[in-house]
KEDREN-992279 format. One record per residue (C-alpha): residue number from 1; residue in three letters; x negated, y, z. Coordinates in pm, whole numbers, plus 32768, in hexadecimal, padded with zeros to 4 digits. Layout:
NUM_ala_X_Y_Z
...
***
This chain:
1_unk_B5EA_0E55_D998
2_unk_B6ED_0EE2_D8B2
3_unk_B838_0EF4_D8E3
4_unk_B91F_0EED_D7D1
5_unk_BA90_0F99_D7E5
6_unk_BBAF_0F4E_D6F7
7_unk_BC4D_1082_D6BA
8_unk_BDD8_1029_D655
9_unk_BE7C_1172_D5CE
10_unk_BFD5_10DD_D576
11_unk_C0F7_11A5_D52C
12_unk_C1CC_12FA_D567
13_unk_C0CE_13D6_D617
14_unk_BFBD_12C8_D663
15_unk_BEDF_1329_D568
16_unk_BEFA_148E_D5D2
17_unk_BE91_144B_D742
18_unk_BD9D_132D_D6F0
19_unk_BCCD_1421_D62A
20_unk_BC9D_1515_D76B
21_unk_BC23_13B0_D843
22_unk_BB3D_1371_D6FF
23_unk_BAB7_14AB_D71C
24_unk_BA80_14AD_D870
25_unk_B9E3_134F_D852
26_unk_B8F5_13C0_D769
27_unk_B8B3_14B6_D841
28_unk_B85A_13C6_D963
29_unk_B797_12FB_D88B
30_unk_B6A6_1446_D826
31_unk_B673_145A_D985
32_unk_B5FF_1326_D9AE
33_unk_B70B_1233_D9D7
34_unk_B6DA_10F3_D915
35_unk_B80A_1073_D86E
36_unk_B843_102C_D6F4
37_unk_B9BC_1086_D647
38_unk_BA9C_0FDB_D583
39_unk_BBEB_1022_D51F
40_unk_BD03_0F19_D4BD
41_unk_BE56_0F0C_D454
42_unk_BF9A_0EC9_D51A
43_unk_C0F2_0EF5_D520
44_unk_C1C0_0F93_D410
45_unk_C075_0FF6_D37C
46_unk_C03A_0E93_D388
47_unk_C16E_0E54_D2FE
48_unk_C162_0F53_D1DA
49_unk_BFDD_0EA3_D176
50_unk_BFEE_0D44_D1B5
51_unk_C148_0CD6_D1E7
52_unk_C12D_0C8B_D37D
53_unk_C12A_0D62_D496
54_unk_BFE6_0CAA_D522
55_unk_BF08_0C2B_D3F3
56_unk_BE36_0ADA_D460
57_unk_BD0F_0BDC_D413
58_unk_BD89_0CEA_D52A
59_unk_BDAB_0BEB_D618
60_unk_BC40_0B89_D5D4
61_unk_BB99_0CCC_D5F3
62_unk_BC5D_0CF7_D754
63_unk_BBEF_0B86_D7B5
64_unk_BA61_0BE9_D752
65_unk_BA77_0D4D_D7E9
66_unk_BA3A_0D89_D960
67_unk_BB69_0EBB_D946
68_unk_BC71_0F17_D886
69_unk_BCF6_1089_D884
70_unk_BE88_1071_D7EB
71_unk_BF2A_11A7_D75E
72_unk_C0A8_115A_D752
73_unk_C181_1067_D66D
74_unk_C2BC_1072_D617
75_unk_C3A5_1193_D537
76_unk_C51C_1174_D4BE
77_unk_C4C7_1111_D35A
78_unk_C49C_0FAF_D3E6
79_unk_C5C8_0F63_D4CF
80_unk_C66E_0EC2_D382
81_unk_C54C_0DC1_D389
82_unk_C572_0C3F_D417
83_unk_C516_0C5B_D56E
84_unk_C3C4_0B9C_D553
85_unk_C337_0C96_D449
86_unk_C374_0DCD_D50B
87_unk_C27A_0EA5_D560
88_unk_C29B_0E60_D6E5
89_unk_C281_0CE1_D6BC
90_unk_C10A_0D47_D639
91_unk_C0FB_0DD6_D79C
92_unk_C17F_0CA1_D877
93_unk_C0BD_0BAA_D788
94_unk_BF6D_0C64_D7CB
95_unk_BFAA_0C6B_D973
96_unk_BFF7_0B01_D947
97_unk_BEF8_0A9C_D86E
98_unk_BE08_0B3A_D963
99_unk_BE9F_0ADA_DAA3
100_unk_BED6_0C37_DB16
101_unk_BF86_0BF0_DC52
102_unk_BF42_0D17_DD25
103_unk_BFCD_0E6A_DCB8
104_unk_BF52_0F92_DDA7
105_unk_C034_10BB_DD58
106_unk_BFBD_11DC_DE23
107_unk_C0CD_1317_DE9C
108_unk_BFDF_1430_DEF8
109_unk_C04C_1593_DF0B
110_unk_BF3F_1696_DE85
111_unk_BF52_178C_DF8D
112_unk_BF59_18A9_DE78
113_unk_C08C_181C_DDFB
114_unk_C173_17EB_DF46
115_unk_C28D_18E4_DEA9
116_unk_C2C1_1809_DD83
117_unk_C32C_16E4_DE5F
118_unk_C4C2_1701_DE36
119_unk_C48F_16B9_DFAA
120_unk_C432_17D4_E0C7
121_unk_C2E7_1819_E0E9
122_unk_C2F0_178F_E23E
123_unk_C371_162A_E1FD
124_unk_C28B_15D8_E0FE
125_unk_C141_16DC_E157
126_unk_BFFD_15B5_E17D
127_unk_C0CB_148A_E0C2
128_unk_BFD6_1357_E072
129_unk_C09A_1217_E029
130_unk_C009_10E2_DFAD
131_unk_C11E_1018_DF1C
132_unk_C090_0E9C_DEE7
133_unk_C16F_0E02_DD87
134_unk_C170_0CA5_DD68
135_unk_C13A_0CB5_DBD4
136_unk_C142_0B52_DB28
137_unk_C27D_0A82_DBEB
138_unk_C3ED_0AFE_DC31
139_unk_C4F9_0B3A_DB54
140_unk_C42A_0BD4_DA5F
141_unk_C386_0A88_D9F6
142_unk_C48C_0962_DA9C
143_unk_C4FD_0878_D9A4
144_unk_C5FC_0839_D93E
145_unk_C68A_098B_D8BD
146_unk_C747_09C0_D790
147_unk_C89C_0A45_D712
148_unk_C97E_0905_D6E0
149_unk_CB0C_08E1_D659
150_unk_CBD9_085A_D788
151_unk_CD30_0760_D70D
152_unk_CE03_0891_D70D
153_unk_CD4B_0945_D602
154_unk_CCBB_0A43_D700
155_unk_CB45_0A6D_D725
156_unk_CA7D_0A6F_D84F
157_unk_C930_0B1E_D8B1
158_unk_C85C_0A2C_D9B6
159_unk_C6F5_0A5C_DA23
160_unk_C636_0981_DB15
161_unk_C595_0A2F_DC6B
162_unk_C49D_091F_DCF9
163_unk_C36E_0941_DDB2
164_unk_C287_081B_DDF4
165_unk_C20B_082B_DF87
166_unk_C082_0837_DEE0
167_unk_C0E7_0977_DE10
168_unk_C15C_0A29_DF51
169_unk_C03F_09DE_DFF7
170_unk_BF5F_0A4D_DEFD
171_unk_BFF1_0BAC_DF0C
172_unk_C028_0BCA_E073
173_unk_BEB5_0B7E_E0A1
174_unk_BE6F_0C8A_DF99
175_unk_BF4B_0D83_E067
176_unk_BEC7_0D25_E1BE
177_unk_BD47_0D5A_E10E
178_unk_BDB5_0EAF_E077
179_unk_BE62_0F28_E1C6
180_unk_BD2B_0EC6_E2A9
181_unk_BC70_0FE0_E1ED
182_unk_BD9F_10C9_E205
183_unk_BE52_1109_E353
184_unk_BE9C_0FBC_E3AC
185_unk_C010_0FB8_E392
186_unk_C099_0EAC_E2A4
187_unk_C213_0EC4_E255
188_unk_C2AC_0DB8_E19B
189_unk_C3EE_0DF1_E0E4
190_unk_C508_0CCC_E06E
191_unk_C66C_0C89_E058
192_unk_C657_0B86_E166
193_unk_C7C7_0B97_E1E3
194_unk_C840_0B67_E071
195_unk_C70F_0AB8_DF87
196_unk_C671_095D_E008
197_unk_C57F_097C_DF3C
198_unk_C509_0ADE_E02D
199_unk_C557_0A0F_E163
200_unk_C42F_093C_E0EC
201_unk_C367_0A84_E08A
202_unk_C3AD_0AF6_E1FA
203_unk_C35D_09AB_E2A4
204_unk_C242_0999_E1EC
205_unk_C194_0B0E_E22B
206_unk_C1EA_0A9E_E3AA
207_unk_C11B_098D_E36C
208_unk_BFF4_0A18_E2E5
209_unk_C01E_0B56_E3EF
210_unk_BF56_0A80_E4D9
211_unk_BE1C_0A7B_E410
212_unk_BE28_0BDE_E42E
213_unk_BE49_0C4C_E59B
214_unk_BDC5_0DB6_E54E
215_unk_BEDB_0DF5_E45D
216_unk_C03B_0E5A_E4D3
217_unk_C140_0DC2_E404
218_unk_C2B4_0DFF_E40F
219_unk_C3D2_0DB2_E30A
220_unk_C4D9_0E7B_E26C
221_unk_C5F5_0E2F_E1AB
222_unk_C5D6_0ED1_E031
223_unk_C70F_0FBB_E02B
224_unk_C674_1033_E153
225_unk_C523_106E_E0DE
226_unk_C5AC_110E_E010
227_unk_C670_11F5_E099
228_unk_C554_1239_E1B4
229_unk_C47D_128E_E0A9
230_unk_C549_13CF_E059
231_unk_C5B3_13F9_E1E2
232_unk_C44B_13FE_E280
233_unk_C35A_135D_E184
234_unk_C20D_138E_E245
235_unk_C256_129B_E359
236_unk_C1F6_119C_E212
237_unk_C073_1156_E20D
238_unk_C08D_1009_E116
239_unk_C191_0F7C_E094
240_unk_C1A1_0E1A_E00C
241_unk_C2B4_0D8A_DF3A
242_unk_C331_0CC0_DE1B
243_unk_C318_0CFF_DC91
244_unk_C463_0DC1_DC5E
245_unk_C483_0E40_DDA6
246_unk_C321_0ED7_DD90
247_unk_C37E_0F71_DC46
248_unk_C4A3_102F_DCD2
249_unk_C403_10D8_DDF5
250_unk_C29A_1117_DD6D
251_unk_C365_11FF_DC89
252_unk_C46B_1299_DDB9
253_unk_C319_12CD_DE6E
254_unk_C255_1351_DD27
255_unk_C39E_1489_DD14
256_unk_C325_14C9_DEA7
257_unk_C1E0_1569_DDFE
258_unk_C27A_1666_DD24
259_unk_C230_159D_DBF2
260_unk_C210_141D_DB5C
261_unk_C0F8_14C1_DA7D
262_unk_BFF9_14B4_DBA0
263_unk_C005_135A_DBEE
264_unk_BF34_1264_DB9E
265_unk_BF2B_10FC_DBCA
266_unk_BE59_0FC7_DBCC
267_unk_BE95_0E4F_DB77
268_unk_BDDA_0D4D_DC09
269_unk_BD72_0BC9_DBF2
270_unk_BCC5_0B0C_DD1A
271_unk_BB77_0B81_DC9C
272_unk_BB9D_0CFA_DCA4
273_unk_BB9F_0CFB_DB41
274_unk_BCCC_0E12_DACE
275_unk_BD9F_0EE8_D9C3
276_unk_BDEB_1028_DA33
277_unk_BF1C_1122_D9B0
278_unk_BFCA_124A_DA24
279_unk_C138_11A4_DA99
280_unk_C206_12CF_D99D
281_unk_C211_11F3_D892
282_unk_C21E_1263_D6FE
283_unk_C311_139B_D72C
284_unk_C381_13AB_D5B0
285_unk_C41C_14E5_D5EC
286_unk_C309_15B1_D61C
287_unk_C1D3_14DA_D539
288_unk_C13F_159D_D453
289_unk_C192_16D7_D4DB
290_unk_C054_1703_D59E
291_unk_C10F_174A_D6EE
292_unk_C0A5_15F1_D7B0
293_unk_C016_163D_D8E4
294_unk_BED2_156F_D8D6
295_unk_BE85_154C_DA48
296_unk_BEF1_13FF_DABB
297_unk_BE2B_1346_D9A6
298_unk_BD01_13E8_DA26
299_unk_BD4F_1391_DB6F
300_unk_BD7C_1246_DAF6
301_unk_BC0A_1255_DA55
302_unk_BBC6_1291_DBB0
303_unk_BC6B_117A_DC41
304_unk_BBB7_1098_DB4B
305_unk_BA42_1144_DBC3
306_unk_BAB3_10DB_DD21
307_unk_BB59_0F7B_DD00
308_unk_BAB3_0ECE_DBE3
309_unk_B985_0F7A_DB8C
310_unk_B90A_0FAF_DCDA
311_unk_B8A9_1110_DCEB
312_unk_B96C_11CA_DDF6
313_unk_B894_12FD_DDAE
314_unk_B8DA_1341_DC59
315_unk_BA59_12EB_DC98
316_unk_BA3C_140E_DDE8
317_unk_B9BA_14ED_DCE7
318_unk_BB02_14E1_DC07
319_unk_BBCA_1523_DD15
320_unk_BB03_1624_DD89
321_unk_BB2C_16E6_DC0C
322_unk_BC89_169D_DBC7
323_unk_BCC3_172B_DD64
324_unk_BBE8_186E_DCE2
325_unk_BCA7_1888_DB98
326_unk_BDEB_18C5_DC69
327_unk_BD4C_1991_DD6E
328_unk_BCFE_1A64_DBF3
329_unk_BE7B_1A7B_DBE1
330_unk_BE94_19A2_DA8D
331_unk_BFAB_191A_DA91
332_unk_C076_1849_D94A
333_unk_C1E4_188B_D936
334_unk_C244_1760_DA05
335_unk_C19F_17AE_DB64
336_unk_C1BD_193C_DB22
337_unk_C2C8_1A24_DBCE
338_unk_C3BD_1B02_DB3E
339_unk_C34F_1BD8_DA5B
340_unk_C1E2_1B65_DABE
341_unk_C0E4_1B7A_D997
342_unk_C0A7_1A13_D918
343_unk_BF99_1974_D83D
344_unk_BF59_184A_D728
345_unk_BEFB_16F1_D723
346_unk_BDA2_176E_D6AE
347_unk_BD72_186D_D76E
348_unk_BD8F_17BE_D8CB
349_unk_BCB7_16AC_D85E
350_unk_BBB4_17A5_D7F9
351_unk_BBCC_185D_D93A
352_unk_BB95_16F0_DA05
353_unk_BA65_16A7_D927
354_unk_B9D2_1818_D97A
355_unk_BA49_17F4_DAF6
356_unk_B996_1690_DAF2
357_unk_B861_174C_DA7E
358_unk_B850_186F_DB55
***
């Protein structure tokens, strides 16, 4: 049966590195994969076409497709816009309309690229974290929120961090499921001593620990996470957390790799069903320059051939090109050393798609 993608370029350099993953799709499909492409807008591209960052006919296509492939959104020409029409809001409406719960945001260290880590060779040499991101409760969504006019004239910021007990357990059950096919160490990081609303998130992982005897869990206070992520990050096997917390160390841990443009990342409902994106965002500063370094959104592609589309194969044999690509030496400017010979958005992708046939 067919499977159909939604391919969601977006803004800043998402169109740049979405056109490497089509091309590498298309590639998959002329060997035999059966999928079908679309493409859809989002974002400030949204925004520019039809007035919203997520269109009622986006958020069709991603409800009828069984994957959706996301560029980037976002891009300084639309930080003067009322919050609900910028481009990110496209973003948070299409994980909640979708119920994508479950982000899996994966720290792995290429081997070929251990002296780009800012960190020693030593401390980060074999890194594989699985950080587990809570992705449709917290302080992101809680109501209410707002800017409001106090008596005195003075205005005051408030948002609302509130998690419902069924919304932790949801995730933790995600993160003890991911972690039993990974090495079976589950650590769950809160604010416990500060935030009730973590001393329920702990109490409740403790809970649900003892429907999983063959995981190890343990707990750990965010600022230290944090901080043990740069000290001695491979004691870390998966990492579960809340929305904003989540957001803040799957990119510390992404800068343990040598580079946030190799990461990839996958969004989840209860069903498997996902949108996957590299975590680096729209980087306006570079778009249109040809410079982005393509490789996490082709990882991603992989991710999506492993998670939703249910061929593990296919998704090994990405890996295995973009692993022989750097073994080549290619490198884009952002993962390349000193004075190191770097290539284009274009290039890389091309070399992937001729690795992935080879």
């Amino acid at each position: 049966m067919t499977k159909k993608i939604l391919i969601l370029p977006g803004d800043g350099i998402g169109p740049e590195i979405v056109a490497e993953a089509r091309k590498l799709l298309q590639a998959l499909r002329a060997g035999g994969l059966d999928i079908a492409l679309e493409e859809g807008l989002i974002g400030g591209a949204a925004y520019d076409a039809k007035g919203h960052p997520l269109p009622d006919e986006t958020l069709a296509q991603a409800q009828q497709a069984d994957a959706i492939l996301l560029g980037a959104v976002g891009g300084p020409q639309y930080e003067s816009l009322e919050r609900p029409l910028r481009p990110e809001q496209g973003l948070l409406g299409l994980r909640a309309g979708l119920k994508l719960f479950s982000n899996l945001r994966p720290a792995i260290l290429y081997p070929q690229l251990a002296g780009a880590s800012t960190l020693k060779p030593e401390v980060v040499a074999g890194l594989d974290i699985m950080i587990v991101r809570e992705l449709t409760g917290g302080i992101y969504f809680g109501q209410p929120r707002g800017v409001r006019e106090l008596d005195n004239g003075e205005k005051e910021g408030f948002n609302t961090l509130v998690y419902r007990e069924s919304e932790i357990e949801r995730i933790g059950r995600s993160a003890f499921e991911i972690t039993r096919l990974r090495g079976r160490r589950l650590c769950s990081v809160d604010k416990a001593n500060v935030l009730e609303v973590t001393e329920l998130w702990r109490q409740t992982m403790i809970r649900l620990a003892a429907d999983y005897p063959d995981v190890e869990l343990s707990h750990m206070y965010v600022d230290n996470a944090a901080m043990q992520l740069v000290r001695e990050p491979k004691q870390f096997d998966v990492m579960v957390t809340t929305n904003m917390f989540g957001d803040i160390l799957s990119d510390a841990a992404a800068m343990l790799t040598g580079s946030i443009g190799m990461l990839p990342s996958a969004s989840l409902d209860a069903a498997g069903k996902g949108m996957y994106e590299p975590i680096h965002g729209s980087a306006p500063d570079i778009a249109g320059q040809g410079v982005a370094n393509p490789l996490a959104t082709l990882l991603s592609v992989a991710m999506m051939l492993r998670y939703s589309l249910d061929q593990a194969a296919a998704a090994a044999a990405v890996e295995t090109a973009v692993g022989r690509v750097l073994d080549q030496g290619l490198r884009t400017r952002d993962i390349a050393a000193p004075g190191e010979a770097t290539v284009g958005t274009v290039e890389m992708g091309d070399a992937v798609v001729a690795a992935l046939g080879a």
